[in-house]
N, C-alpha and C positions, 0 to 999 in steps of 0.2 A: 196350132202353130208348131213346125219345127222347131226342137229346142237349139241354143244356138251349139257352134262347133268347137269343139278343143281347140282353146288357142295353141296354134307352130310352135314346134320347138326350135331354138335356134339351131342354124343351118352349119353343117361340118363340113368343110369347103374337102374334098376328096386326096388323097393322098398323094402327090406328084411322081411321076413315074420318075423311073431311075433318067439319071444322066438331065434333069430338068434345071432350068437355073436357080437358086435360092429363091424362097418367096418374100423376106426380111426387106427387099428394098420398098415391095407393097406397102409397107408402115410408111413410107416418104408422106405420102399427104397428113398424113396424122401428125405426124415430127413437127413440119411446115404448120399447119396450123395452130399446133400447141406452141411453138415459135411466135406467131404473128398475134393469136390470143396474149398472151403473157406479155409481151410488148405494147399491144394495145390496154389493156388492162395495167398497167404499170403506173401510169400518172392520176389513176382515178380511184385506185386503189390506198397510191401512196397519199393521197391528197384525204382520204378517211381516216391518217391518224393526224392529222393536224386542225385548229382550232381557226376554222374559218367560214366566211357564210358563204356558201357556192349554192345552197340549194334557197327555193322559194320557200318550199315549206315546211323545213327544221326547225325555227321558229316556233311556228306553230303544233307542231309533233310533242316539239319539248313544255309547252302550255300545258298542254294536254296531260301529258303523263306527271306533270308534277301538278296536275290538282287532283288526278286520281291516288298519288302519290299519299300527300294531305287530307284524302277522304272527302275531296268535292265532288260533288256528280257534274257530270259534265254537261249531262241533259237537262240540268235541272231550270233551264229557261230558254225558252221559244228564239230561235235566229234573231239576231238585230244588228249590234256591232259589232258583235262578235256570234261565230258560230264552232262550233263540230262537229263537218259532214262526214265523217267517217265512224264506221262501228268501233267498239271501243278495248278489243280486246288486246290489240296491237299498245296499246296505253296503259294497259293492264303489267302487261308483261316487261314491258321496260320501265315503269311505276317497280316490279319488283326484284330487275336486275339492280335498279340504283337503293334499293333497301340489301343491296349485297355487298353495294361500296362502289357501284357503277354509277359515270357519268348519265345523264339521261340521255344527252347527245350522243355519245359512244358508243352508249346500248343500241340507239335505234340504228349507226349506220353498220356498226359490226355482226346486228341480228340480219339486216339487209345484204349485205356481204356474205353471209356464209350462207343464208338463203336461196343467192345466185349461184354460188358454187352443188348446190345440195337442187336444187333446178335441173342444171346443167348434166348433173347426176344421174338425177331422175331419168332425165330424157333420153341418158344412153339406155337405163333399165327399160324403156316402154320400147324403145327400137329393137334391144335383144329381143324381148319378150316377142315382137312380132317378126322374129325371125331374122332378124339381122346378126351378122357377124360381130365376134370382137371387137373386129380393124374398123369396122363400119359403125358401130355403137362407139365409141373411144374417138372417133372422128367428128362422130353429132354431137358427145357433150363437148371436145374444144371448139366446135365450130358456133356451138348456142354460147360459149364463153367469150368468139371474137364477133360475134353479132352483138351482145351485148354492149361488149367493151367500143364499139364502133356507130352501130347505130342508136345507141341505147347509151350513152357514156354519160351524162349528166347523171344518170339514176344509180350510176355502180358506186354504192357506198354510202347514196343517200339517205338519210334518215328520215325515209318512207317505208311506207307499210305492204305497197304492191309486191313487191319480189317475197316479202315474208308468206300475204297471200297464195301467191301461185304457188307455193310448195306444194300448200298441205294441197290446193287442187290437182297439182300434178300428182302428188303421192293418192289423193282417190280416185285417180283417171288411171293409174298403175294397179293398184287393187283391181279396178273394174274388171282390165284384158286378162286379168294374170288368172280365170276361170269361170266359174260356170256362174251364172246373176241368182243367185239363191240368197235368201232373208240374209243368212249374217254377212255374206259378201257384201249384198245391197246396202247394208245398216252400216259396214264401215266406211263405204265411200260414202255415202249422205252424211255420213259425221264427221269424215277429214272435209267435205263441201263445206259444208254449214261452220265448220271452225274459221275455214279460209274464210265464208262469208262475213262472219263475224270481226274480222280483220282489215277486208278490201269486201265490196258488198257487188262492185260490180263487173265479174269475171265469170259472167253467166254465160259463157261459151261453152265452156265445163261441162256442168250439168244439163246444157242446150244436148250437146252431141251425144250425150251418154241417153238422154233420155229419149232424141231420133232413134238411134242405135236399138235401142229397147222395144219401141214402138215400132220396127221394121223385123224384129226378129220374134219378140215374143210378149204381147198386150200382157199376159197378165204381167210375167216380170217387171215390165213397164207401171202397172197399177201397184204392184208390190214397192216403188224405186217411189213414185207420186208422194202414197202413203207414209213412208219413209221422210222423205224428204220435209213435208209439211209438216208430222212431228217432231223433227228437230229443227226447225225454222221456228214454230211455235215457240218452243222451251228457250230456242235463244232470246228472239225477241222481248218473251219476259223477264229472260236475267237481262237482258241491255236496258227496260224498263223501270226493273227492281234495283239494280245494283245502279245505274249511272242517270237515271232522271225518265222525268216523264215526256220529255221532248224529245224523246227517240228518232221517233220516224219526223218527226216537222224537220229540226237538222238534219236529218237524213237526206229530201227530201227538197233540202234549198233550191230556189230556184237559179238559172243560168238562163244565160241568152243563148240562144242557138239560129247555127246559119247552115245551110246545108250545103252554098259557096265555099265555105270553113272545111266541112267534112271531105267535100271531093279534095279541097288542097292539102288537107293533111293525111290523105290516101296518097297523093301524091307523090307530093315532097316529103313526110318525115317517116312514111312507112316502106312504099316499094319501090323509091329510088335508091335505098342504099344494099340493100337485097334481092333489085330486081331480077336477076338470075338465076339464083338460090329459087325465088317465090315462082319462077315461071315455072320451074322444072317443077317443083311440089305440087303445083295446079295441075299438072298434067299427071303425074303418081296419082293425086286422088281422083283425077277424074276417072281412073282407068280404076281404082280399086273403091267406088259407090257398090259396088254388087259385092252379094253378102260374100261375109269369112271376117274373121276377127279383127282384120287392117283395116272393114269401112269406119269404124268406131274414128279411127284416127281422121281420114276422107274428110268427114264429119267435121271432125273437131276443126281442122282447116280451114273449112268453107265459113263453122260457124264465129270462129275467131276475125276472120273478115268484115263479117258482116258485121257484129258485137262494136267491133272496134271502128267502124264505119260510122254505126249508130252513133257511140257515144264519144267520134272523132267533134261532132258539129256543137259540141260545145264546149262555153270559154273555158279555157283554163284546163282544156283535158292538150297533151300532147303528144308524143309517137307511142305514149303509154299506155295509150291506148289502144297499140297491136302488140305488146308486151308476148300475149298468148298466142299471136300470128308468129311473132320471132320462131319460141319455144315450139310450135307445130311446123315450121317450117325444117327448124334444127332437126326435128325428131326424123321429117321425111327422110332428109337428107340422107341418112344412113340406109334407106331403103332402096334409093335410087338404083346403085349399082346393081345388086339384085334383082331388081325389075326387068332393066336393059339387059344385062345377061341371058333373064327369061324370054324377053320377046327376041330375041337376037340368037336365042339357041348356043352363046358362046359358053365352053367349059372355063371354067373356071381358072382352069390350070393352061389354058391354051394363049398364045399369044396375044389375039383379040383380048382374052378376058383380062390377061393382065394387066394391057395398056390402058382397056377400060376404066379400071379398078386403080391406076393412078393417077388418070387425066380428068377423068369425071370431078372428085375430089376436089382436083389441083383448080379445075374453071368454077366451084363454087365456089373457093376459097379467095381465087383472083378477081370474083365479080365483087367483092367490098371493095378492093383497092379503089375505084374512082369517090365511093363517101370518104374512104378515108382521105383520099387525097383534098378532096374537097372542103371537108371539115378542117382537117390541119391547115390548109392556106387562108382558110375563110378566120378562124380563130388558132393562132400558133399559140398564143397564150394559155390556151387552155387545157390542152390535151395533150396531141400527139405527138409534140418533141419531148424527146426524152430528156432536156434538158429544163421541162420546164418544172419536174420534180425539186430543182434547187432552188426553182425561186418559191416556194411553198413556205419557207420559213419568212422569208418578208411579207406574204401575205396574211402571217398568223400576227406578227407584229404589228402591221396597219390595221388587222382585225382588234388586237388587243387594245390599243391606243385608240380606237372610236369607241369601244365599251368605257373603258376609264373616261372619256367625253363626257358618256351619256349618265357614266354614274356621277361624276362631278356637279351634275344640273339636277338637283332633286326634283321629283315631281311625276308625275307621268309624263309618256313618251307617245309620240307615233309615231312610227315604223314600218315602211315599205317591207324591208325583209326583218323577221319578225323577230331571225336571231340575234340582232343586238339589241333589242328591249329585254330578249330573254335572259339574254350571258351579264346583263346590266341591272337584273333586278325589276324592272318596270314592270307595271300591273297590265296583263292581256286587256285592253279597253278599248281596240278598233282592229278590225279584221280587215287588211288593206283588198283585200282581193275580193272575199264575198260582200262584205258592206258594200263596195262599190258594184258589186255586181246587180245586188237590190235595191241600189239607188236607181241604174240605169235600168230596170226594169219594174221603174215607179213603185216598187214594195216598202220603201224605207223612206221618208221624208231627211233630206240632209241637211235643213236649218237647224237641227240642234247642234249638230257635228262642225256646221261654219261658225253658228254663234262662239263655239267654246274656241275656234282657231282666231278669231276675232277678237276675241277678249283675252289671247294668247295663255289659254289654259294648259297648253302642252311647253312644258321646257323643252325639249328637243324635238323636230321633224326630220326621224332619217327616209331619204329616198333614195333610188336605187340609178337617178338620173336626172340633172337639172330641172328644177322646177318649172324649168319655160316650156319643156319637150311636154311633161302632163298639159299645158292648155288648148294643145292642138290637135290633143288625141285621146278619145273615146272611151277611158280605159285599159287595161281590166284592172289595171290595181287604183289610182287615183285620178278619180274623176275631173272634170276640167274647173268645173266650180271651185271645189276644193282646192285645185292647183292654184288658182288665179284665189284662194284667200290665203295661202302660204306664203305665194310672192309680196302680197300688201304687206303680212305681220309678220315677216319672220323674215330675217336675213344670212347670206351663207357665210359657215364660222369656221367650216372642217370641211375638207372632201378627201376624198381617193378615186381612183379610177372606177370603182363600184357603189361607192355611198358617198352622199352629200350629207351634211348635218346644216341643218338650221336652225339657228334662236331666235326669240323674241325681238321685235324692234323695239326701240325706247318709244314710249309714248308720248305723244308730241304734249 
């Protein structure tokens, strides 16, 4: 097998002959982007230093890290009403910001946060490295900055583990191109893989494309990358084992319902409508660069992040999160395009064609978000993309604070739709609104003990995230209909806000 080829060096756009116009206006789509990034990112960013529940599963994040915090393993018993389907390292690490004086909550959405930015990063270094310019590298990280902030905006800041994941993948997908696949190249990327694994477990596009890649260029490399790989997969799994319980993989491992009607609509609507421009041109870059040289690796990554994200779009509870690494490969293309067209198009660089190219290319990936965004801001003004909705964030930290002092006022345990005000309240993790009911509707958990204790009004507070009438008429995914219709008998509403409801006990007749 040929061995593979020196990856390009990035490209020196050539010298402009005298009397040419400045090339400083070129930087316009970068400006404009880093513009429209920063604006879009503004309200989701500013909404991560404030003290409120916007996410599903902070909540539960913050569980987590403070029983690791305390020295409980987290594995240490099989799914039931509560679970841990996530590896546990990400628990680990914000268990030991908050032994520095850190929030648990803060840690995880500020480790999340600079995550994205340090992604974003990343993905200018794998475009340089495959031969992209400055202007065009500096364009793909604002432009994976305004994908995020636009398609991706519930997650900026969230106190989840996915954007921490994708670093380290992306940081051993940059190893990979940056030379030649030899043991200790192979042995770093399989160990920034396996870290991310250990974090986020399934962002298996990654190691998908790297190890196509391998097995197109050079089998043994590829058995060297195999070997590699299952030894540090081995060693994790045993410290996930040793150090947090013996219910590793069963939590792992929960099951979900899945629809494959689900999957085509979240291919749909929450992946390539709000990038579908951006995504078409990148489809068409990798089609044309499958044949070897050091840019199929990327090709690769494209197609296999599609597909990944497809697979594990058709079930509950996963959402546009699930093309996270579609974004991040899309961004990265981006920077490649103009280059491309230059090459099939024969235009210099320095020539009129090339210039216009090299601003208007740019400027129509940049302007094909405008319709999500526009979409999303009218659909939800509240949430995002007015910039004036930054000042109402201090009344929603107040109406957040005054339903925690509710819940702490009513001793006892709780249940909780969103799971951070049992947490910021003190209450003991004792129902998992999202996977319990997920194993209920997939006949794995029997719910008569969980209605008995609602019946015998064992929980002092039921917060939920929407009238209790709306759970009777619908399926799931967090509160089953059963269950709804025995909160409405035993429990009456005491408190609400536009996002939680609190209910109490009924007197008993």
């Amino acid at each position: 097998m040929p061995a593979p080829s020196a990856p390009p060096q990035p490209e020196v756009s050539p010298a402009a002959p005298p009397g040419a116009r400045p090339s400083g206006w070129l930087w316009l789509p970068t400006i404009v982007t880093g513009i429209i990034a920063l604006l879009a990112a503004s309200y989701p960013v500013a909404r991560a230093f404030y003290l409120t529940g916007f996410g599903f599963n902070e909540g539960w994040n913050v569980y987590a890290a403070r029983m690791v915090f305390h020295g409980r393993k987290v594995y240490a018993h099989p799914p039931a009403w509560t679970d841990f389907n996530y590896p546990a390292l990400s628990f680990h690490i914000v268990a030991w910001l908050h032994g520095l004086g850190a929030s648990y909550l803060f840690a995880g959405r500020f480790l999340s946060l600079g995550a994205l930015l340090v992604s974003c990063v990343l993905v200018a270094y794998i475009a340089r490295r495959l031969g992209a310019g400055a202007r065009h590298a500096a364009f793909a990280a604002l432009f994976c900055l305004a994908i995020f902030a636009i398609a991706a905006r519930s997650y900026v800041g969230l106190d989840d583990p996915q954007i921490l994941a994708q670093m380290f993948f992306l940081a051993g997908f940059y190893v990979y191109i940056s030379g030649e696949p030899n043991w200790g190249r192979l042995a770093a990327v399989t160990a920034l893989f396996v870290i991310g694994g250990n974090i986020k477990h399934n962002l298996v596009d990654f190691p998908l494309a790297v190890l196509l890649d391998l097995l197109l260029t050079s089998r043994r490399a590829a058995a060297k990358f195999i070997v590699l790989g299952a030894a540090f997969l081995a060693v994790s799994i045993g410290w996930e084992i040793g150090a947090n319980g013996p219910y590793f993989v069963a939590n792992l491992l929960s099951a979900r319902r899945y629809s494959l009607a689900q999957a085509w609509f979240k291919l749909f609507r929450w992946s390539l409508a709000p990038i579908e421009v951006a995504a078409i041109a990148a489809a068409l870059w990798s089609l044309a660069h499958l044949r070897p040289g050091r840019a199929r690796v990327v090709a690769l990554w494209f197609w296999c992040a599609l597909g990944v994200g497809f697979v594990f779009g058709g079930g509950d509870g996963v959402w546009f999160n699930a093309y996270f690494d579609w974004f991040l490969a899309t961004a990265t293309i981006s920077a490649l395009i103009v280059p491309w067209l230059m090459e099939g198009q024969r235009w210099a660089p320095t020539s009129r064609a090339g210039r216009r190219a090299e601003v208007a290319v740019p400027l129509v990936l940049l302007l094909s978000l405008g319709p999500a965004w526009y979409r999303r801001s009218s659909r939800f003004p509240h949430k995002q993309f007015h910039f004036t909705a930054i000042f109402k964030l201090p009344g929603r930290q107040t109406r957040f604070q005054m339903q925690v002092r509710f819940l702490r006022q009513h001793p006892g345990p709780a249940l909780c739709e969103n799971l951070l005000y049992c947490a910021r309240a003190g209450k003991p993790y004792v129902y998992d609104p999202f996977d319990a009911s997920e194993r209920v509707l997939t006949h794995q958990l029997d719910p008569r003990p969980l209605l008995a204790e609602v019946r015998r009004r064992q929980f002092s507070v039921v917060e939920l995230m929407r009238p209790v009438r709306y759970y009777e008429n619908v399926t799931g995914p967090a509160i089953f209909p059963s269950l709804a219709t025995a909160i409405a008998r035993h429990y009456r509403l005491a408190f609400h806000s536009r996002r939680s409801f609190l209910y109490v006990p009924r007197r008993q007749p």
